[in-house]
C-alpha positions as CSV (number, residue, x, y, z in Angstrom):
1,X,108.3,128.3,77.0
2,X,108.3,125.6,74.5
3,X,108.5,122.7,77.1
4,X,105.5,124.4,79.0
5,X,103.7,124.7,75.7
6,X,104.5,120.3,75.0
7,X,103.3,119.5,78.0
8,X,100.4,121.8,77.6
9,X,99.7,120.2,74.2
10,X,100.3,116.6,75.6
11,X,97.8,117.0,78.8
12,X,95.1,118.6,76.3
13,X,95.4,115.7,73.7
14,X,94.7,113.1,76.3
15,X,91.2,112.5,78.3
16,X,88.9,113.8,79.1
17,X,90.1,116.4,76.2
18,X,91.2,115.2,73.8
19,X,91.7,117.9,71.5
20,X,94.3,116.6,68.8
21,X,96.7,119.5,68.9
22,X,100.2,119.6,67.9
23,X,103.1,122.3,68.6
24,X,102.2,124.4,65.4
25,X,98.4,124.1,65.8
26,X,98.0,125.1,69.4
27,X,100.2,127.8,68.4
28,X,98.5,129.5,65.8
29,X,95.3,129.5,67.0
30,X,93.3,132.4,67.8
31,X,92.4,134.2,71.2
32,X,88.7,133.6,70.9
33,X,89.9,129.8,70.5
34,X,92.5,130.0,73.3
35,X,89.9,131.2,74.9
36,X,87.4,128.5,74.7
37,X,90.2,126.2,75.7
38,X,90.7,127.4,78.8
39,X,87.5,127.5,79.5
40,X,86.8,123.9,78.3
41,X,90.0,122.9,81.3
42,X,88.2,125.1,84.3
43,X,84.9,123.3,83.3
44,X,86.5,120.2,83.8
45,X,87.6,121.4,87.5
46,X,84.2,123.0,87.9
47,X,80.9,121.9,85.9
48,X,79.1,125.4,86.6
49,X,81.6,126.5,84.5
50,X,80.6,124.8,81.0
51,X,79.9,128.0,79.1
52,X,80.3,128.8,75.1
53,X,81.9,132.2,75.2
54,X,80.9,133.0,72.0
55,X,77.5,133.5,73.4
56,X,78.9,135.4,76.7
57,X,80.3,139.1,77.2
58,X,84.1,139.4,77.4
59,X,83.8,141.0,80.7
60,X,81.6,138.3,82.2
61,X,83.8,136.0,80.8
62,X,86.8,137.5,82.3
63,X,85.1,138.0,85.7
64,X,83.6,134.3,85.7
65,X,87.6,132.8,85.2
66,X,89.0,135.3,87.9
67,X,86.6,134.4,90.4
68,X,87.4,130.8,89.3
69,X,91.3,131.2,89.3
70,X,90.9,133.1,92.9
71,X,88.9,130.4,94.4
72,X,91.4,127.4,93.1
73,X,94.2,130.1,94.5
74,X,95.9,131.2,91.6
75,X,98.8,133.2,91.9
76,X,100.0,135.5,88.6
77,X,103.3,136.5,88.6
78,X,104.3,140.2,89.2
79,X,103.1,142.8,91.7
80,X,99.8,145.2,91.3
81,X,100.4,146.4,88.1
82,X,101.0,143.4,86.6
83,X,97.5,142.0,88.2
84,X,96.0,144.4,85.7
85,X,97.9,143.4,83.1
86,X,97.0,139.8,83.8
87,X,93.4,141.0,83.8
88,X,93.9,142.6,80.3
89,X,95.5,139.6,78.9
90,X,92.9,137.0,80.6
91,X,89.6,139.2,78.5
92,X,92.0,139.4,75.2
93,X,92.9,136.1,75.2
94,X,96.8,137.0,75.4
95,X,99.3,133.8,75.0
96,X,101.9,134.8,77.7
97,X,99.1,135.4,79.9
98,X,96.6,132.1,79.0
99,X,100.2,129.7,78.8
100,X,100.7,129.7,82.2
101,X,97.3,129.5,83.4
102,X,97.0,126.4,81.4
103,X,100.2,124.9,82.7
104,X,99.2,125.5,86.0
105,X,95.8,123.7,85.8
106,X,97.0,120.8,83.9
107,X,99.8,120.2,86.5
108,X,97.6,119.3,89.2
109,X,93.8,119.1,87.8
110,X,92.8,116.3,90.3
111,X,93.7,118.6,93.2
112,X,91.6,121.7,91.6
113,X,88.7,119.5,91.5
114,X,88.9,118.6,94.9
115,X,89.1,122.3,95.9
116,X,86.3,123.5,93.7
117,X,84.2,120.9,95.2
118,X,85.1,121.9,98.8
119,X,84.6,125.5,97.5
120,X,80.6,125.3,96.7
121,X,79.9,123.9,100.1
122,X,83.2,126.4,102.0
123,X,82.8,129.7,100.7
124,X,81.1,131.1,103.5
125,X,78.4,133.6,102.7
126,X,78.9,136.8,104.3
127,X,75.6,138.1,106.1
128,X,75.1,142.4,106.5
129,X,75.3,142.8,110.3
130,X,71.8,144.6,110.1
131,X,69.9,141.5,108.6
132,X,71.3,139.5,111.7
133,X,69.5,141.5,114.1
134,X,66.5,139.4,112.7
135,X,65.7,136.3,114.8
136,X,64.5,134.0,111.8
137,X,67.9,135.4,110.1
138,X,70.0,134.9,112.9
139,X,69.3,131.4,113.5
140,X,69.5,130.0,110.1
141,X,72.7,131.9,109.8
142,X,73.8,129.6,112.5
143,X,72.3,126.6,111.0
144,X,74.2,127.2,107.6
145,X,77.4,127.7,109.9
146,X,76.9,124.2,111.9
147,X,75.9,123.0,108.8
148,X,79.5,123.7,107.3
149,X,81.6,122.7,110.3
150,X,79.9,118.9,109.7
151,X,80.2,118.8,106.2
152,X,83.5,119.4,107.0
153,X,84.3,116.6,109.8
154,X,82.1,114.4,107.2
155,X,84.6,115.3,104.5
156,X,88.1,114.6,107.0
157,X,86.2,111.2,107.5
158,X,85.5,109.9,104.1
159,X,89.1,110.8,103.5
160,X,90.4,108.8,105.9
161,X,88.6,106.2,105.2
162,X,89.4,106.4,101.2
163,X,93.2,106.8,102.2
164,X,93.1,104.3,104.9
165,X,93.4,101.2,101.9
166,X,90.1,99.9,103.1
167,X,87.3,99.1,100.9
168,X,83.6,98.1,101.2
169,X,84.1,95.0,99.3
170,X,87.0,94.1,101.2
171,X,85.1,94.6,104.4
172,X,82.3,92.7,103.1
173,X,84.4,89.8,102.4
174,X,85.9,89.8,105.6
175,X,82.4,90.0,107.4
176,X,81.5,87.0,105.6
177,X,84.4,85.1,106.3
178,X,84.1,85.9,110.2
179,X,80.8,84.7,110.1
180,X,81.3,81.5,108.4
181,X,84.3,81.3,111.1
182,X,81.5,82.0,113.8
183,X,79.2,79.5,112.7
184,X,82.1,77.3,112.6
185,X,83.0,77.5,115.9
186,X,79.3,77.6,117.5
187,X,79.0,74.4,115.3
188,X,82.5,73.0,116.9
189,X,81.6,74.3,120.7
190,X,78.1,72.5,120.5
191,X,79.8,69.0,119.6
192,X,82.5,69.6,122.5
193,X,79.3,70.2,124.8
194,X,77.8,67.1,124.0
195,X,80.8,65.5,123.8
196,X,81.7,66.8,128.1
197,X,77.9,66.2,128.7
198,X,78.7,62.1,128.2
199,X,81.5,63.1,131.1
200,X,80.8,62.8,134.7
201,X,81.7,65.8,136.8
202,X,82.0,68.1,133.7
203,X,80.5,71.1,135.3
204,X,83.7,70.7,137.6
205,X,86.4,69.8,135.1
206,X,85.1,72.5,132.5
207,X,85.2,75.1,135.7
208,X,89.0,74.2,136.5
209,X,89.8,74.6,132.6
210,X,88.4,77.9,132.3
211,X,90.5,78.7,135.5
212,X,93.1,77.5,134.0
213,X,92.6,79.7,130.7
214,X,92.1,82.7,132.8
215,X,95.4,82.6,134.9
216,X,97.4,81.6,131.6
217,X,96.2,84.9,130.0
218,X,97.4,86.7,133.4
219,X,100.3,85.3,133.3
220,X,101.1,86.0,129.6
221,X,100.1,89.8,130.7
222,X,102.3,89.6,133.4
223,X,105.2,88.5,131.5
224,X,105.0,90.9,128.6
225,X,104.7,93.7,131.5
226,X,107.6,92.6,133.0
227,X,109.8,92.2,129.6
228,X,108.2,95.7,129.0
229,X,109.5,96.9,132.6
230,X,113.1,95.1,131.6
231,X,113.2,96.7,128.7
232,X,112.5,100.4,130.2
233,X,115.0,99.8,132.9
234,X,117.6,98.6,130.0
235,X,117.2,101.8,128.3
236,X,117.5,103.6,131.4
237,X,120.7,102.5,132.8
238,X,121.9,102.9,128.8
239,X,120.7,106.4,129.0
240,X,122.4,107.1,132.3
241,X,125.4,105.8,131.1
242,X,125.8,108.1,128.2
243,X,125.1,110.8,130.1
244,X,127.7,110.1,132.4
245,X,130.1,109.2,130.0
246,X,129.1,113.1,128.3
247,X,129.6,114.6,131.5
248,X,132.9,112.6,131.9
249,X,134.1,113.8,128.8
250,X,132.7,117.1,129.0
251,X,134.8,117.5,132.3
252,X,137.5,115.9,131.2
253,X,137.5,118.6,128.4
254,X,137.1,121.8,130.5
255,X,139.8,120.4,132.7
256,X,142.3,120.2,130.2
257,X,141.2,122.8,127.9
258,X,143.0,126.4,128.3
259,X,141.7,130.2,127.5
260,X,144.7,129.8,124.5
261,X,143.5,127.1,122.9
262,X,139.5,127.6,123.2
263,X,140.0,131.5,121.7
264,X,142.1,130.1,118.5
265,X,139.3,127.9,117.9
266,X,136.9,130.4,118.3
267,X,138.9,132.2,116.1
268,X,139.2,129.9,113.4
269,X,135.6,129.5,113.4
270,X,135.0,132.8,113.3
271,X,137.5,133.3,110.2
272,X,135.4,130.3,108.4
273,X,132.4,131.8,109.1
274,X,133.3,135.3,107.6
275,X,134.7,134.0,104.9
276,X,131.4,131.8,104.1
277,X,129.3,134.9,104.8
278,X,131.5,138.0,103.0
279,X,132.6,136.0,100.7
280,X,131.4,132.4,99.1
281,X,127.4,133.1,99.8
282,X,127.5,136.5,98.4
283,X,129.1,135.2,95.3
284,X,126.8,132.2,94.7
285,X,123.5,134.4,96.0
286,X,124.9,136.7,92.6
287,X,125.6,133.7,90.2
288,X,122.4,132.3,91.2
289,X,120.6,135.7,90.7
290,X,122.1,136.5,87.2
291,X,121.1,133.2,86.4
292,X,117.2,133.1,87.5
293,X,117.5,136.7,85.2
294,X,118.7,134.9,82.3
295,X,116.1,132.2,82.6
296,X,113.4,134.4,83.0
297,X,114.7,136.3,80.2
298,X,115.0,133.4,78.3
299,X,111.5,132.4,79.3
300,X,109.8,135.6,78.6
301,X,110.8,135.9,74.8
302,X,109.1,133.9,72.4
303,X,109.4,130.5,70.6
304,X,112.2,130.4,68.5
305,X,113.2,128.6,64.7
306,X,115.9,127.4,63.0
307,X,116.5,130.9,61.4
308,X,117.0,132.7,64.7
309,X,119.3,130.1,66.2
310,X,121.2,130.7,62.6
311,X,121.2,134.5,63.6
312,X,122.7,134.1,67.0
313,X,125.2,131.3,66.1
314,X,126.4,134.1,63.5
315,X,126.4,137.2,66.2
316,X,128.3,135.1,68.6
317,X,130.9,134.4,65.8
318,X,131.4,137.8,65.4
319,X,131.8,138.5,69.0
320,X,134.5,135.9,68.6
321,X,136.1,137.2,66.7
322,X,136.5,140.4,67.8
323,X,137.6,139.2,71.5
324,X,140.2,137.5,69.9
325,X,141.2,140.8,68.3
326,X,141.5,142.6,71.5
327,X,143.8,139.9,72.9
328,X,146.1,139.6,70.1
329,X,145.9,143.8,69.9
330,X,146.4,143.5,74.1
331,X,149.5,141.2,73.5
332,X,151.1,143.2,70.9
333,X,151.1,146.0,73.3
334,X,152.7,143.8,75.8
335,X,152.8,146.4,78.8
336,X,154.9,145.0,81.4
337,X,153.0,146.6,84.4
338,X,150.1,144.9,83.2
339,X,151.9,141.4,82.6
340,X,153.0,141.8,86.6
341,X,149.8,143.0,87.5
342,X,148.3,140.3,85.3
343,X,150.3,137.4,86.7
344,X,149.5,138.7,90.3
345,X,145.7,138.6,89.3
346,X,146.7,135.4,88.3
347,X,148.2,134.3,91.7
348,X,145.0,135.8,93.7
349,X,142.6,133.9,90.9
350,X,144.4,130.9,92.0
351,X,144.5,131.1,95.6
352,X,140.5,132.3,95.5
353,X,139.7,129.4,93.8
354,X,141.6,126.9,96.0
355,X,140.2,129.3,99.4
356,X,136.1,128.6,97.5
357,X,137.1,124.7,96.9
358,X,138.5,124.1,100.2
359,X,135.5,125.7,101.7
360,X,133.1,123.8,99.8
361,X,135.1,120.7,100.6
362,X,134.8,121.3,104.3
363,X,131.2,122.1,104.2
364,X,130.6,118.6,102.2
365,X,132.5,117.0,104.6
366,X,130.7,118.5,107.6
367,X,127.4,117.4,106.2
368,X,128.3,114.3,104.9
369,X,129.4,113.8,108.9
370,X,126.4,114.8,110.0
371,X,124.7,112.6,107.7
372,X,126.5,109.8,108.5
373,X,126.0,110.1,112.0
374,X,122.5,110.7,112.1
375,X,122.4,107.4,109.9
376,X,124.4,105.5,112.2
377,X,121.5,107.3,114.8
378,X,118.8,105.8,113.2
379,X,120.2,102.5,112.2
380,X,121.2,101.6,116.3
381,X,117.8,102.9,117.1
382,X,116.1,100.7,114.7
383,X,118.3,97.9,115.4
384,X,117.5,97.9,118.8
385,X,113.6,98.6,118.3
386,X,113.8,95.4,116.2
387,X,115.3,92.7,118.7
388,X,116.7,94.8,121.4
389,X,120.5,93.9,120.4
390,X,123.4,96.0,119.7
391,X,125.1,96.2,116.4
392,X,127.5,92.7,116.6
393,X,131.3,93.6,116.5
394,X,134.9,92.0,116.0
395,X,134.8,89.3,118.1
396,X,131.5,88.8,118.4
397,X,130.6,88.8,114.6
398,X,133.1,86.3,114.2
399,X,131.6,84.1,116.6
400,X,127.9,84.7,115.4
401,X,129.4,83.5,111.8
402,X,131.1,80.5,113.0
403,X,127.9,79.4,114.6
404,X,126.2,80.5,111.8
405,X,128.3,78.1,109.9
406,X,127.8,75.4,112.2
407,X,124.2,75.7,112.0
408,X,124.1,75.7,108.2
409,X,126.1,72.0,109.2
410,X,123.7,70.5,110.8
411,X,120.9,72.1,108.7
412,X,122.5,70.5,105.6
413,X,122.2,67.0,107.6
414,X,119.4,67.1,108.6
415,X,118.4,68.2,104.8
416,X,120.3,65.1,103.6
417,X,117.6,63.1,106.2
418,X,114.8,64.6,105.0
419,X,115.3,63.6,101.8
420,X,116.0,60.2,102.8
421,X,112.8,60.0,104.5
422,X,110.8,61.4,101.8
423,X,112.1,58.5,99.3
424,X,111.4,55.8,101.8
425,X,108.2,57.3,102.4
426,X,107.6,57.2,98.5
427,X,108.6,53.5,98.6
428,X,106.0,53.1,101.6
429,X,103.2,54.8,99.8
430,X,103.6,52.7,96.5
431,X,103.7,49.1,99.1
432,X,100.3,51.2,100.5
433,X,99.4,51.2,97.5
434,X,99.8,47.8,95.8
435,X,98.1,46.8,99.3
436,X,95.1,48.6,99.2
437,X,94.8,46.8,95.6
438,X,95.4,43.1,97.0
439,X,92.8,43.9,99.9
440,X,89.9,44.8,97.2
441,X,90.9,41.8,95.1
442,X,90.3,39.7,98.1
443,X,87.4,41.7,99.2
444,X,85.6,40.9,96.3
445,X,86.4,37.7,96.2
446,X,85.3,37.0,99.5
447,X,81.9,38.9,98.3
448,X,81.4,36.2,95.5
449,X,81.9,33.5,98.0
450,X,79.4,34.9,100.2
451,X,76.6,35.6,98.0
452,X,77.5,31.6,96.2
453,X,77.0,30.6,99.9
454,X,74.0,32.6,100.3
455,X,75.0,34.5,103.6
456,X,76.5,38.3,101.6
457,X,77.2,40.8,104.0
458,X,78.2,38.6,106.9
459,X,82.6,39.8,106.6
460,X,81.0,43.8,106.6
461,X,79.1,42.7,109.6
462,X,81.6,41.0,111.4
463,X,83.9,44.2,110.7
464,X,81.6,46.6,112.1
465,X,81.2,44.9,115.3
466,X,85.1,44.5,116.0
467,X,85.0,48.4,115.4
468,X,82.1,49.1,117.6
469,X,83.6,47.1,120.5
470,X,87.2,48.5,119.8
471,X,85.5,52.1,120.0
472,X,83.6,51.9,122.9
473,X,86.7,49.8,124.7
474,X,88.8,53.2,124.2
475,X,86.0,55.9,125.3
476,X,85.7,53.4,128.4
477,X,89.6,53.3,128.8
478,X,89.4,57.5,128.1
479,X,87.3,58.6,130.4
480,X,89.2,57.0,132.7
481,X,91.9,58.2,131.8
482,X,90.7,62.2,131.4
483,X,91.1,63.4,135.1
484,X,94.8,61.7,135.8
485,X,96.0,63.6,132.4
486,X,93.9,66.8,133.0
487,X,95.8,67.3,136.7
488,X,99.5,65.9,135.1
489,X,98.9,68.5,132.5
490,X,98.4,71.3,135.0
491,X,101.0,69.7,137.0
492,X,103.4,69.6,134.0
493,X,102.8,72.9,132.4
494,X,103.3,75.0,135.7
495,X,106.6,73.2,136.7
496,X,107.5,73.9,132.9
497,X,106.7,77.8,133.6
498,X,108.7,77.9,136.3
499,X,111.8,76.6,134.8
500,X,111.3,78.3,131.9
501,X,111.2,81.6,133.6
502,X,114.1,80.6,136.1
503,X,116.1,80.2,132.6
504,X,114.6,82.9,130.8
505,X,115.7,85.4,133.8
506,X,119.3,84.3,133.8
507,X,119.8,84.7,130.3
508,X,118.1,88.3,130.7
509,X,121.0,89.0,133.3
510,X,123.3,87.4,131.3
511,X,122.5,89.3,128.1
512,X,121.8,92.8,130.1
513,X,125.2,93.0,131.5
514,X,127.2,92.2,128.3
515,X,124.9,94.9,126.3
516,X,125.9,97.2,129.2
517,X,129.5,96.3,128.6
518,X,129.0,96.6,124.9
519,X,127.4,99.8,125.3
520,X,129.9,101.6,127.3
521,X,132.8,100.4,125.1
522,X,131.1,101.8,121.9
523,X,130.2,105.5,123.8
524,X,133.7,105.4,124.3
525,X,135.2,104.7,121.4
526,X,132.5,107.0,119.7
527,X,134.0,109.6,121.9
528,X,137.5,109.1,121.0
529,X,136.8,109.0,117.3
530,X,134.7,112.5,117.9
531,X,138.0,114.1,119.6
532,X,140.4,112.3,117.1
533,X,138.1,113.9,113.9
534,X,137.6,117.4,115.7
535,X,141.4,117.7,116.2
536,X,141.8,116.6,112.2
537,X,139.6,119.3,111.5
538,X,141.6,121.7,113.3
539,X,144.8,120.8,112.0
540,X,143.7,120.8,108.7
541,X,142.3,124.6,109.3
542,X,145.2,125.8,111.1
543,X,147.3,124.1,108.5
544,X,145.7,126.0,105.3
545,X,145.5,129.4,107.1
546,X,149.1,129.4,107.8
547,X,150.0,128.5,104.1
548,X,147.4,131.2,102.7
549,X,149.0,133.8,105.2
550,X,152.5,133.1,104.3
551,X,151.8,133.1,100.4
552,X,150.2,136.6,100.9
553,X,153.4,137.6,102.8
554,X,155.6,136.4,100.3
555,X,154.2,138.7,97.5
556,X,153.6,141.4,100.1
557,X,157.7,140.9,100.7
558,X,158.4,140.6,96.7
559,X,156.1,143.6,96.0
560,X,158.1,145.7,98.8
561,X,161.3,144.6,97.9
562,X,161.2,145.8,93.9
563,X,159.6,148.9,95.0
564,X,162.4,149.4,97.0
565,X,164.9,148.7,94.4
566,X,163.3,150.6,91.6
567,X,162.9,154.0,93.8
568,X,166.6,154.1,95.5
569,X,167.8,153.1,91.9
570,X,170.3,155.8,90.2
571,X,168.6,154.6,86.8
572,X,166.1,156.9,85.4
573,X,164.5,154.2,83.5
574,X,164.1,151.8,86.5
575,X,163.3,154.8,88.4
576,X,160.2,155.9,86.5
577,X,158.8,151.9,86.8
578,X,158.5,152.4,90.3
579,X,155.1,152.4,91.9
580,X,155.1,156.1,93.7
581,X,156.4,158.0,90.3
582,X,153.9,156.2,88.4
583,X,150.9,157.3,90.5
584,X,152.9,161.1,91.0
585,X,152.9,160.9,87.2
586,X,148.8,159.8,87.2
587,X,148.3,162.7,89.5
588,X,149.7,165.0,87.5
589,X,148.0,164.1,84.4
590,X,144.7,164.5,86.3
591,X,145.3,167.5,87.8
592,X,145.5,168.7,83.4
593,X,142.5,167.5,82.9
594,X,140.7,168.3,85.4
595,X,142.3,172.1,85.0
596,X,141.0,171.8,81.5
597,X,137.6,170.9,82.1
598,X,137.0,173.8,84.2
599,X,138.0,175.9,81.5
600,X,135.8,174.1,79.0
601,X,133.2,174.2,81.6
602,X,133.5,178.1,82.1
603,X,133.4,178.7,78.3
604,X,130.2,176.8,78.1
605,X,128.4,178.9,80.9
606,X,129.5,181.8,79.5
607,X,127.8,181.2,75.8
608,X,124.8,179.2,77.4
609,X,122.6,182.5,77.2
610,X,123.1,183.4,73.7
611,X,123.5,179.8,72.2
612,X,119.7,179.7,74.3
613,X,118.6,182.5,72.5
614,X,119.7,181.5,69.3
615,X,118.0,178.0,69.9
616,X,114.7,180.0,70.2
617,X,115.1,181.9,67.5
618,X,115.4,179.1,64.9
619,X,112.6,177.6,67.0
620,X,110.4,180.9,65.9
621,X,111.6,180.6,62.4
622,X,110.9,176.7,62.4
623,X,107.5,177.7,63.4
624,X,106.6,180.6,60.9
625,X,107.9,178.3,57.9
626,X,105.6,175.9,59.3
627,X,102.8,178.5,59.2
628,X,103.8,179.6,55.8
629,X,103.6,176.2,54.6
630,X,100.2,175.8,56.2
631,X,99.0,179.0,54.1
632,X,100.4,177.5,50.8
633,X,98.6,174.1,51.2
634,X,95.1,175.9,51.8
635,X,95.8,178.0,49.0
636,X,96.5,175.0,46.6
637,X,93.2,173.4,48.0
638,X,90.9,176.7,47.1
639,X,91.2,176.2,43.5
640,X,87.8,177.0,42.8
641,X,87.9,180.3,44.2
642,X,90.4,181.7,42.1
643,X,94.3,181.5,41.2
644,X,97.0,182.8,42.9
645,X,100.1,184.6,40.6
646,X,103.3,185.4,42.3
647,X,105.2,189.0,39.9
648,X,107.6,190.6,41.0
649,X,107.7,189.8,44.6
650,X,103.8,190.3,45.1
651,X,101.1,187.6,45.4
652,X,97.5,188.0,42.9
653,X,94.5,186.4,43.3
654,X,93.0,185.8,40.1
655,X,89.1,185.1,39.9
């Protein structure tokens, strides 16, 4: 209770509250107030709901909040009669009833909000069948009903949309972006088209390259259809050998397996299974029952201070103490049937406790197997999702880390002439440079010589026309060159294809028959690990039973045995010790008693009837003193009337 009421306090102190409570405050305030308060949280979740209830009758108050708490789907605890107690408590603003509701709205206030906006617009209004037999009613009944069904594919959308990490600025941004790209592009295809215009046959050329383009993309589909047809056909023959490798084993199992065998492991299933049902969950259904009681005890009572934990520190003292005077009182006694029956308690405690922990530890180990394996599952699956590889093993690891090695080699090297490169390009880039400097020192020099001579611009011309010439020299020597390079490309790229895919389908056959090979060996040894852990498992059962069962027949044997002794003994002492004399001796004793209470039970049926009659006498005489009592008092009060004398046994009134 006092967590619920801290994080009630904590939620109600932050926004859009903020209501400055503390423990003692929230506390101690009145019904009225806890009353507003909960009112002030629903009309957070619902707007309609913003209502001073100072200014508003209890019962529409309370009716208002339980239509509220039945739309969000609130749930009190308890059956029928403790739904009208919760109906009490909600209109007198009762704490154990008004705590929870709190705690339950504060825990998930963005979801209620959500729900009592859906609510306004999903609450269907229920129409009397009679009304519908109107036309003009009918059909706007079915306009409010289509009406619904969209707002409610409307609302599915929006969340998706919200939820699907989109945003409008984002989208915006990317828009923009794509059409900046787009004008880009139409900017760069218009230069290529007058570029290809200068070029004769272009029509022609630009009709092979779009050829071109379109059987590249067809061959690119092609390919990935037919890695995606290797790649079913891989999985296929994987699957098929699995399953024959189960059906293998399975056979190999029922050949070898015998009725003998197969109905002891039944058995010892069976005997686990029993034991985990009679037994272990029984017990922990209990433990875990007593212990919800105690919590809900503990729960259901109120806050409590320092004085009360002082109170109960000081009871369980005393209850200390006084179980440590029975066992020093038990001890003094010192009963020796009791110590054997004691130290046999003892024995079965023990061997209980080591049955309930080997249990457990067998369960954890069958789920931690199961775990394991359905993580080993999941981790092939995903490895193989990810590249299409098996999981790398002895001899192979050690052979992708050598070469992984090796790599990191020649990566190192070629590290080394990287760097080697980068400082002599540094060197190169300060001769560029110091360069670049010399040529504008000469450049404007030669400018001052040129305007002293009176003829300024004449090196800039010069330049210009070398450049002019040297450009149109390599268009020329270009377009001569476009068609030879356009057909050698074709002709090089397809004879490229072809080996490529020569060499990319023997690898495929290479790598599909060792990850056939690899498969197969792991199903296998899979397998044999399987049988190897089952067999364990067996053992280990087969082992514990047997030493359980023995134990049991060893006390059975040592119980038997000084029975035996004490009951053929010629010693009236040892005699009496013995098991049979003591129960003859119980027998007896009960037999008195019982004897005994049938005579105390036949004296009291025969003095029922006048011990009855008595009772109603004294009853009668209870009753006329009462009367007489009654008389007295009124006579006391009628003063004013006159006075009553009491001589000699007789009553006068006096006037």
């Amino acid at each position: 209770m006092s967590d619920q009421i801290k994080f009630i306090v904590d939620n109600l102190n932050k926004e859009p509250f903020r209501k400055n409570y503390n423990l003692i405050t929230f506390d101690s305030l009145e019904p009225m107030q806890l009353l507003q308060v909960l009112n002030d949280v629903l009309a957070e979740i619902d707007p309609k709901q913003v209502v001073d209830i100072r200014e508003e009758m209890p019962e529409q108050t309370a009716k208002r909040m339980l239509s509220l708490l039945g739309i969000l789907k609130y749930r009190p605890p308890g059956n029928a009669t403790d739904m009208s107690t919760f109906r009490q408590g909600l209109v007198i603003g009762s704490k154990p009833v008004i705590y929870p509701v709190l705690h339950w709205l504060l825990q998930r206030t963005n979801e209620l909000k959500k729900r009592a906006y859906l609510a306004r617009f999903l609450i269907k209004l229920e129409v009397p069948s009679e009304f519908l037999q109107d036309e003009t009613v009918a059909d706007t009944n079915k306009q409010y009903e289509e009406l619904m069904e969209a707002f409610k594919t409307l609302h599915k959308e929006c969340e998706q949309l919200k939820t699907s990490g989109f945003s409008t600025a984002e989208i915006r941004r990317d828009i923009s972006a794509m059409e900046e790209e787009k004008d880009q592009l139409v900017k760069r295809v218009e230069r290529l088209k007058k570029r290809v215009e200068t070029v004769q046959n272009h029509q022609r050329m630009l009709k092979i390259a779009r050829q071109l383009r379109v059987e590249k993309e067809r061959e690119e589909f092609l390919a990935q259809q037919k890695q995606e047809q290797k790649n079913q056909l891989f999985h296929a023959v994987q699957r098929l050998q699995r399953v024959q490798n189960q059906l293998k084993s399975m056979r190999h199992a029922a050949a070898d397996a015998k009725p003998e065998s197969l109905m002891k492991r039944l058995e010892e299933e069976i005997k686990f299974n029993s034991y985990m049902v009679t037994e272990k969950f029984p017990k922990e259904l209990e433990n875990k029952k007593k212990e919800l009681h105690f919590l809900q005890k503990v729960v259901s009572e109120p806050a409590m201070g320092h004085s009360d934990l002082l109170e109960l520190e000081s009871k369980i003292n005393e209850i200390n103490a006084q179980i440590n005077q029975l066992i020093e009182k038990k001890m003094m006694r010192n009963e020796p049937i009791e110590g054997k029956l004691s130290l046999y308690r003892q024995q079965a405690s023990i061997i209980s406790r080591k049955k309930e922990a080997k249990a457990e530890e067998l369960q954890e180990a069958k789920e931690k197997l199961a775990s394991l394996e359905r993580e080993v599952s999941v981790k092939t699956t995903q490895t193989r999702e990810f590249d299409g590889t098996e999981v790398l093993k002895g001899d192979e690891f050690k052979r992708y880390v050598s070469k992984l090695r090796s790599k990191s080699t020649v990566f190192k090297k070629k590290h080394q002439i990287i760097a080697e490169f980068k400082a002599e390009f540094g060197l190169l880039q300060r001769t560029e440079e110091l360069l670049k400097q010399r040529h504008e020192n000469i450049q404007h020099q030669l400018q001052t010589i040129e305007e002293k001579k009176g003829i300024s611009g004449y090196s800039y011309t010069q330049e210009e026309l070398e450049r002019v010439s040297a450009l149109k020299s390599e268009v020329d020597e270009m377009k001569g060159r476009t068609l030879d390079d356009m057909s050698e490309m074709v002709i090089t790229h397809f004879l490229v294809f072809f080996e490529l895919t020569q060499e990319c389908d023997e690898k495929k056959a290479q790598y599909d028959s060792c990850a056939a090979g690899l498969e197969s060996n792991r199903s296998k040894l899979e397998q044999e690990v399987r049988g190897l852990r089952e067999e364990c498992l067996q053992e280990e059962s087969k082992y514990h039973y047997t030493n359980c069962m023995i134990k049991n027949l060893e006390v059975q044997l040592r119980r038997a045995t000084d029975e035996m002794k004490a009951y053929v003994s010629s010693d009236q002492q040892e005699k009496r010790k013995a098991i049979r004399e003591q129960y003859t001796k119980n027998i007896a004793e009960q037999e008195n008693l019982g004897k005994k209470l049938r005579e105390k039970q036949k004296a009291i049926r025969e003095s029922h009837g006048p011990n009855m009659k008595q009772a109603k006498m004294w009853r009668d005489f209870e009753q006329l003193m009462e009367c007489k009592k009654q008389c007295f008092l009124k006579q006391q009060s009628q003063t004013s009337i006159g006075q009553v004398i009491q001589e000699g046994g007789e009553d006068r009134l006096i006037l």
